[in-house]
TIGU-556511 format. One record per atom (N, C-alpha, C): residue number from 1; residue in three letters; x, z, y. Coordinates in Angstrom, 3 decimals, padded with zeros to 6 digits. Layout:
REM TIGU-556511
node pos: NUM code: ALA x: X z: Z y: Y
...
This chain:
REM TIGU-556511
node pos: 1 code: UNK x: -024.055 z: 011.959 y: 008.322
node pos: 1 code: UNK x: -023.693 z: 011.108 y: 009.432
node pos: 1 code: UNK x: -024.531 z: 009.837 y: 009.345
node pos: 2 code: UNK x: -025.083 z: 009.281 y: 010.286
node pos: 2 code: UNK x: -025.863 z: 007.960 y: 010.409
node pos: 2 code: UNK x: -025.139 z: 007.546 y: 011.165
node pos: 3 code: UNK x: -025.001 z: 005.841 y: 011.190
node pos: 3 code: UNK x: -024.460 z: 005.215 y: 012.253
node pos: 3 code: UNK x: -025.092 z: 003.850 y: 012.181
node pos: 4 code: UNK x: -025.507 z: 003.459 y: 013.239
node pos: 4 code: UNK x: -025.917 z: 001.627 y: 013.301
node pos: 4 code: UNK x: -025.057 z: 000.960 y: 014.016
node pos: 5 code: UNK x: -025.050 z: -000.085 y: 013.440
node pos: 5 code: UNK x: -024.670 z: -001.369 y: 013.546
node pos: 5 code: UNK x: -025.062 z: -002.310 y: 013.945
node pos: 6 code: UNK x: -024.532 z: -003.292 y: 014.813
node pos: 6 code: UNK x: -025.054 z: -004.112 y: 015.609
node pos: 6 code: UNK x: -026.118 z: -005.574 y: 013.732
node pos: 7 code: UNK x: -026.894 z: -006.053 y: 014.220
node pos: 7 code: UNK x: -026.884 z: -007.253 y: 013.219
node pos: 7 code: UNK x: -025.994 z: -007.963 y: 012.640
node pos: 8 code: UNK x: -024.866 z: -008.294 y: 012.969
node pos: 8 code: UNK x: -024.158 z: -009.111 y: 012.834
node pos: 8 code: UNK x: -023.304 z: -008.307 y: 011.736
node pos: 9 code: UNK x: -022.699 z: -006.881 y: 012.319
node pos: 9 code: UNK x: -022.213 z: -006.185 y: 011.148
node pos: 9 code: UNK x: -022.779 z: -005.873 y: 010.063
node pos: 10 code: UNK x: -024.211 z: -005.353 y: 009.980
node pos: 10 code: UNK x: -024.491 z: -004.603 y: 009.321
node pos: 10 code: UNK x: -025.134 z: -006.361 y: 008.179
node pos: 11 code: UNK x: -025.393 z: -007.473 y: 008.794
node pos: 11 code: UNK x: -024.940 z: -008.637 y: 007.763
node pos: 11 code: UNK x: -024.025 z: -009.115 y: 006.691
node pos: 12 code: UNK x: -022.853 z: -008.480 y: 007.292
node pos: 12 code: UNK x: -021.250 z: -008.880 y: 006.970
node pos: 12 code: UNK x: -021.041 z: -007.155 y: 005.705
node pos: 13 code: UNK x: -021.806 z: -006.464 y: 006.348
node pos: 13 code: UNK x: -021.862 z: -004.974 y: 005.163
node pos: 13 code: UNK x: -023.046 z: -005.156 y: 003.919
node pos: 14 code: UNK x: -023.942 z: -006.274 y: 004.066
node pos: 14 code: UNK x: -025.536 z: -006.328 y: 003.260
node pos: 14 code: UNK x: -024.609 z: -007.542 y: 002.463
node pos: 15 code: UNK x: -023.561 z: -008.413 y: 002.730
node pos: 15 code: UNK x: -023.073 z: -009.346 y: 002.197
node pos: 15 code: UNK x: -021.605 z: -008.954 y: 001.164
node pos: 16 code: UNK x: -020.957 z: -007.628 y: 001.803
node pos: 16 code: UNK x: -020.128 z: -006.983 y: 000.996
node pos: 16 code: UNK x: -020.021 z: -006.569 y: -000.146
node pos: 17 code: UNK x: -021.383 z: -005.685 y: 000.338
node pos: 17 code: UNK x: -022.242 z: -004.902 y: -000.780
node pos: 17 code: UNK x: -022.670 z: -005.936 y: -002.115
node pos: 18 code: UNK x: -023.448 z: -006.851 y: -001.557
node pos: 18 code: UNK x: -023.516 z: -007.881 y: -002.658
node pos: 18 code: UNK x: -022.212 z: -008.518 y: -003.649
node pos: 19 code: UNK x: -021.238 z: -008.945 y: -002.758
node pos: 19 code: UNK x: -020.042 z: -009.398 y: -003.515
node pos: 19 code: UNK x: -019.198 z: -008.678 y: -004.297
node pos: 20 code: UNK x: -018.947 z: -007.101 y: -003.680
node pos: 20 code: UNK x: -018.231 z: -006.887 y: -004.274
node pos: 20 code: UNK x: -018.684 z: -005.431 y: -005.261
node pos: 21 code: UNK x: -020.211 z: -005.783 y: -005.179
node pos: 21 code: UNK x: -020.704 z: -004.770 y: -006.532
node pos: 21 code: UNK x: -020.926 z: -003.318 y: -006.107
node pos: 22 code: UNK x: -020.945 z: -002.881 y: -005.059
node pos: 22 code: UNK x: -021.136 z: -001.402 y: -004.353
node pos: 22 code: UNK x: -023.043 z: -001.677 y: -004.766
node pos: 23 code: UNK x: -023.197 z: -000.005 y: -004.740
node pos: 23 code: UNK x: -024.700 z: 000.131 y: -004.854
node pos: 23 code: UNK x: -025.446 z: 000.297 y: -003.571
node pos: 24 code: UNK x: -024.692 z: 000.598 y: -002.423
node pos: 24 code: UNK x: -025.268 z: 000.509 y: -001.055
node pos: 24 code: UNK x: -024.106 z: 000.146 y: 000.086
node pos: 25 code: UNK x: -024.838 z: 000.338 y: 001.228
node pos: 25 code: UNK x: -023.728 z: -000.187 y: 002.115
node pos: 25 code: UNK x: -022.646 z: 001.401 y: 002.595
node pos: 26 code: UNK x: -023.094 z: 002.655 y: 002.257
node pos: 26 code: UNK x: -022.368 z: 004.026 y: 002.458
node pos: 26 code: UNK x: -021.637 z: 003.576 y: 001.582
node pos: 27 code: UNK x: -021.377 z: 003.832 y: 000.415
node pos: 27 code: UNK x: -020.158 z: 003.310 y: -000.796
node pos: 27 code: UNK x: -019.319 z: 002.347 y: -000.187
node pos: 28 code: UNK x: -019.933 z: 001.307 y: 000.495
node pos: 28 code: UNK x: -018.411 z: 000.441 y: 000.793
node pos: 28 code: UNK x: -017.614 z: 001.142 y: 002.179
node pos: 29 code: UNK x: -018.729 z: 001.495 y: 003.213
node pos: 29 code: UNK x: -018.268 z: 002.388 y: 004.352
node pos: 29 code: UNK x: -017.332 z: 003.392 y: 003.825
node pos: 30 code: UNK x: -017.086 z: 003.756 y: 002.716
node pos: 30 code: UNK x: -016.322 z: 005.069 y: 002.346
node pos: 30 code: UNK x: -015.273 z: 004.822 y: 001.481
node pos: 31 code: UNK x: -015.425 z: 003.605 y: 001.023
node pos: 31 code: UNK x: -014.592 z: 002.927 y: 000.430
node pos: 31 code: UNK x: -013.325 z: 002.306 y: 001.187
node pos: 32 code: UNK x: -013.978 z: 001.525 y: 002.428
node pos: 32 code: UNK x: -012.648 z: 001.326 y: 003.768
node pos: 32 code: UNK x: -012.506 z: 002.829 y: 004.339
node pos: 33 code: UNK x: -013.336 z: 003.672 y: 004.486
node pos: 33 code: UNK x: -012.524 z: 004.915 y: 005.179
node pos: 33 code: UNK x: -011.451 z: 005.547 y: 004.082
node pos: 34 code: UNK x: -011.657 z: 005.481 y: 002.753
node pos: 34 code: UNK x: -010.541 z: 005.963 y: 001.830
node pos: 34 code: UNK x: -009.023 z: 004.734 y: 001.686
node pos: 35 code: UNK x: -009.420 z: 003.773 y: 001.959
node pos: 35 code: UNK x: -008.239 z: 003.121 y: 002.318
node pos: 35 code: UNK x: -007.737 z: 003.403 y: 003.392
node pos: 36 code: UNK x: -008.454 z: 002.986 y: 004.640
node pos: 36 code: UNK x: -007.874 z: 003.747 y: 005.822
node pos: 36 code: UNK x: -006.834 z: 005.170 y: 005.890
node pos: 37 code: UNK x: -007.565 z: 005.958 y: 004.858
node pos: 37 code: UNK x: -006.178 z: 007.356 y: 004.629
node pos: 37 code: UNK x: -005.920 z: 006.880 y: 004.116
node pos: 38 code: UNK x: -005.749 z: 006.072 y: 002.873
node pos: 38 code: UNK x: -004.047 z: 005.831 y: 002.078
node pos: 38 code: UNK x: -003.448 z: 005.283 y: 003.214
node pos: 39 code: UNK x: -003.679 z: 003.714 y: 003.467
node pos: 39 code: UNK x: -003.125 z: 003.675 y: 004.639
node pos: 39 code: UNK x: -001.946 z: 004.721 y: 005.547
node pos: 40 code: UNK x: -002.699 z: 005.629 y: 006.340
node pos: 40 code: UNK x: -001.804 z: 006.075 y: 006.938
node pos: 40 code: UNK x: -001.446 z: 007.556 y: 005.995
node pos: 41 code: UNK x: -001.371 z: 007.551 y: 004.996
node pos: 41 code: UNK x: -000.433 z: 008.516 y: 004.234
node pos: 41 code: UNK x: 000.308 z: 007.891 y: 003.862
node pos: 42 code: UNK x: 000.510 z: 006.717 y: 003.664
node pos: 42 code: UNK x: 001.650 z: 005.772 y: 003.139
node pos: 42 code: UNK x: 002.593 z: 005.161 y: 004.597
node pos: 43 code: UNK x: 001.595 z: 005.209 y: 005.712
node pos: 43 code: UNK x: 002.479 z: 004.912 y: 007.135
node pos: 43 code: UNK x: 003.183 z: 006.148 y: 007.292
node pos: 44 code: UNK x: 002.964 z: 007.402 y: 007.098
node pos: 44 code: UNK x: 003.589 z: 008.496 y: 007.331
node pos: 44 code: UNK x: 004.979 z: 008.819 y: 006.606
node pos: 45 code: UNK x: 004.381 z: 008.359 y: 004.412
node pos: 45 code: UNK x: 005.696 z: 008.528 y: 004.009
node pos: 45 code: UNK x: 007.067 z: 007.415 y: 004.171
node pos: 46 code: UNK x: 006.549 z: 005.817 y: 004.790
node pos: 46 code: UNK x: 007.558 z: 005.133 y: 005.279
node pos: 46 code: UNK x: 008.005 z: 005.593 y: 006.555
node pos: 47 code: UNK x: 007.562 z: 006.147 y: 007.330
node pos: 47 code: UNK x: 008.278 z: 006.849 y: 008.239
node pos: 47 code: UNK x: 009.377 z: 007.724 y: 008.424
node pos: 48 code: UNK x: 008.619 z: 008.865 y: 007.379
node pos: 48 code: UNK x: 009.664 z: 009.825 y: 006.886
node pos: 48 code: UNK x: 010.776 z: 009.203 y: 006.460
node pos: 49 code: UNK x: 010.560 z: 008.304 y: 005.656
node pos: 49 code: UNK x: 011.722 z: 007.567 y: 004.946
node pos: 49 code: UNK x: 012.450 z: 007.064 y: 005.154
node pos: 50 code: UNK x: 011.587 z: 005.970 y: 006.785
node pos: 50 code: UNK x: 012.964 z: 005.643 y: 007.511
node pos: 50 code: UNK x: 014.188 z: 006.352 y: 008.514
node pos: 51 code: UNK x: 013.656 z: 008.069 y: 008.569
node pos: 51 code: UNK x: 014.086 z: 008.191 y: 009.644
node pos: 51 code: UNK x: 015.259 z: 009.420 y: 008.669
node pos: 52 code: UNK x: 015.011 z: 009.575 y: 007.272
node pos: 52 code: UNK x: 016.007 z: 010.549 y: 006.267
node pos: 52 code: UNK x: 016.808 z: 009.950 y: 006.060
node pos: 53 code: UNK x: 017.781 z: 010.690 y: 005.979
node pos: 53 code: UNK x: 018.967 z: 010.457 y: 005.613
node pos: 53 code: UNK x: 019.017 z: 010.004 y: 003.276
node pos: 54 code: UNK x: 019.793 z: 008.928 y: 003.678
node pos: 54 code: UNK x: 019.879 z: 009.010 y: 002.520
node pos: 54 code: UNK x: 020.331 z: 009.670 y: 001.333
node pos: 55 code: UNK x: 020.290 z: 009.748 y: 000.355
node pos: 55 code: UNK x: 020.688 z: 011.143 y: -000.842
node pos: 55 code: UNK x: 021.771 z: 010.224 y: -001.536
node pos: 56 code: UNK x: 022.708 z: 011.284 y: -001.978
node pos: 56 code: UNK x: 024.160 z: 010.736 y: -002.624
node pos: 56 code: UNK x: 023.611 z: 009.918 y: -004.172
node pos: 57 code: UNK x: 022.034 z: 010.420 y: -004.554
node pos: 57 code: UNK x: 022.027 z: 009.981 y: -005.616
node pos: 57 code: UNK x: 021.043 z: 008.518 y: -005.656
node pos: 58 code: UNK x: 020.819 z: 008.537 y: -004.372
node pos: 58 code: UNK x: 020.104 z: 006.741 y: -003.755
node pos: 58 code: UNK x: 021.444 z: 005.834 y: -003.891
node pos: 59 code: UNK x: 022.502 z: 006.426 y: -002.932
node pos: 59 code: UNK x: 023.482 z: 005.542 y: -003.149
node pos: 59 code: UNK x: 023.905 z: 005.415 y: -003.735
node pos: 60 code: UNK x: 024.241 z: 006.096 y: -005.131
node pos: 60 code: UNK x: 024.857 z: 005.864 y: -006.260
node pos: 60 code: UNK x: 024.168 z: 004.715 y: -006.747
node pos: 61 code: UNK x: 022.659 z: 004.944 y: -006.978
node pos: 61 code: UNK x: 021.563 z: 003.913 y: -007.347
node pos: 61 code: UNK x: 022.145 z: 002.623 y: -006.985
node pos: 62 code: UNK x: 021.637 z: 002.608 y: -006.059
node pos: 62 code: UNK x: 022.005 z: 000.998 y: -005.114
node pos: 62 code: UNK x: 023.683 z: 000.596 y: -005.730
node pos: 63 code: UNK x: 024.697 z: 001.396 y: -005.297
node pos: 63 code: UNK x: 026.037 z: 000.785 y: -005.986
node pos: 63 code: UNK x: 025.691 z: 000.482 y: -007.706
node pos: 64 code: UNK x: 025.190 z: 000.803 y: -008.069
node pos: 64 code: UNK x: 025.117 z: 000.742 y: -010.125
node pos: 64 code: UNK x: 024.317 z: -000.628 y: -009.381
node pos: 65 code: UNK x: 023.278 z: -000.624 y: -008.839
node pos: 65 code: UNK x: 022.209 z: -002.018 y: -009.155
node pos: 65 code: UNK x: 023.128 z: -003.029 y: -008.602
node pos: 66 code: UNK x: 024.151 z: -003.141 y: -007.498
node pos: 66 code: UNK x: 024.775 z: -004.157 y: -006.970
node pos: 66 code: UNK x: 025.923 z: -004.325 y: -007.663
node pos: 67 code: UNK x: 026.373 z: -003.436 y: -008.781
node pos: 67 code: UNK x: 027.663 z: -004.020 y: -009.673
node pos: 67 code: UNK x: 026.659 z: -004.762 y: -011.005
node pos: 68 code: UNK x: 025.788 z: -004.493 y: -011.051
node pos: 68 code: UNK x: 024.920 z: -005.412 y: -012.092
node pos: 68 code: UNK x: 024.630 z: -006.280 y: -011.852
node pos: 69 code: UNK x: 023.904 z: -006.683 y: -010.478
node pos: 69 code: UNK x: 023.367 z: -007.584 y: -009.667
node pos: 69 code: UNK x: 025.357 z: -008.800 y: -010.062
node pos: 70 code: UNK x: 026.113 z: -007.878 y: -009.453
node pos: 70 code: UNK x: 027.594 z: -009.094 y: -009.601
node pos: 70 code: UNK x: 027.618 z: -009.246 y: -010.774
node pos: 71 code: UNK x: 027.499 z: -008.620 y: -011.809
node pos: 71 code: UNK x: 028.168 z: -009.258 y: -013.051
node pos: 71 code: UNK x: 027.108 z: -010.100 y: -013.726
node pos: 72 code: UNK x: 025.531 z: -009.723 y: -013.607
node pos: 72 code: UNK x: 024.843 z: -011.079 y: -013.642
node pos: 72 code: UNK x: 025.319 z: -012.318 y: -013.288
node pos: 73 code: UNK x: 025.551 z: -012.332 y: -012.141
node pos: 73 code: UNK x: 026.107 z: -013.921 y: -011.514
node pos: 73 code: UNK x: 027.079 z: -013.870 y: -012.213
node pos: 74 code: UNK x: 027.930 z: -013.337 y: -013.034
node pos: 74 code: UNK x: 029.053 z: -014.046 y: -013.153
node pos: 74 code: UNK x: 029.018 z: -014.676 y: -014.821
node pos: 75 code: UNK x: 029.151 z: -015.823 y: -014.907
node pos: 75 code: UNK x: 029.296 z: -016.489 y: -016.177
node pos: 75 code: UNK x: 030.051 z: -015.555 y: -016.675
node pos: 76 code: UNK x: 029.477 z: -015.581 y: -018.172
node pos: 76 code: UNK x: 030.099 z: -015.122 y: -019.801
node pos: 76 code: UNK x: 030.173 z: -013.437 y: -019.401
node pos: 77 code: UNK x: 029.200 z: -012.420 y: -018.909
node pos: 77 code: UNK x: 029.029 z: -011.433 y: -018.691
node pos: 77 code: UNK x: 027.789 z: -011.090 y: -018.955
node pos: 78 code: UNK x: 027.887 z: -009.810 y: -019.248
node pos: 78 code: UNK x: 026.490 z: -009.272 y: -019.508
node pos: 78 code: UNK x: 026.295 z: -007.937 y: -018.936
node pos: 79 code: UNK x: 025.123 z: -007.922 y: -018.354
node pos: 79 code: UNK x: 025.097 z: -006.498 y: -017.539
node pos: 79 code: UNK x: 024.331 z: -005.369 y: -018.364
C-alpha cells in the first residue's frame, strides 16, 4: 500500500519518527493503525459489558469489597 500525504502531515510523521524512535515513517503508520484495533476491541468488549447482565459471582464481589470498604471507615477495625 502507498499513500501520500499532504506536506504538512507527512512533517508532523518525519517529526514523530524522530521523537519517538521508529525507524521510518510505515512503523509509526502501523503503530496508530494497531492502536486503532485495540481501540475498538476494547470499544466492543465495554459494550458487551455494558449491555450483560451481571453474574451472581460479580455481585458477590462488589458486596465483599463494600463490607470492607465499611469496616475500613470504621475506627478500631480491621478489614
Amino acid at each position: 500500500m502507498k499513500i501520500f500525504l499532504p506536506d504538512t502531515l507527512m512533517s508532523f510523521v518525519d517529526e514523530q519518527v524522530k521523537q519517538r524512535g521508529y525507524n521510518t515513517g510505515a512503523e509509526y503508520v502501523c503503530e496508530l493503525i494497531r492502536k486503532e484495533q485495540d481501540r475498538w476491541l476494547l470499544r466492543g468488549l465495554l459494550l458487551d459489558g455494558a449491555t450483560a447482565q451481571p453474574s451472581a459471582a460479580a455481585g458477590t464481589y462488589f458486596d465483599g469489597l463494600r463490607d470492607r470498604v465499611r469496616r475500613a471507615g470504621k475506627p478500631g477495625t480491621q478489614g
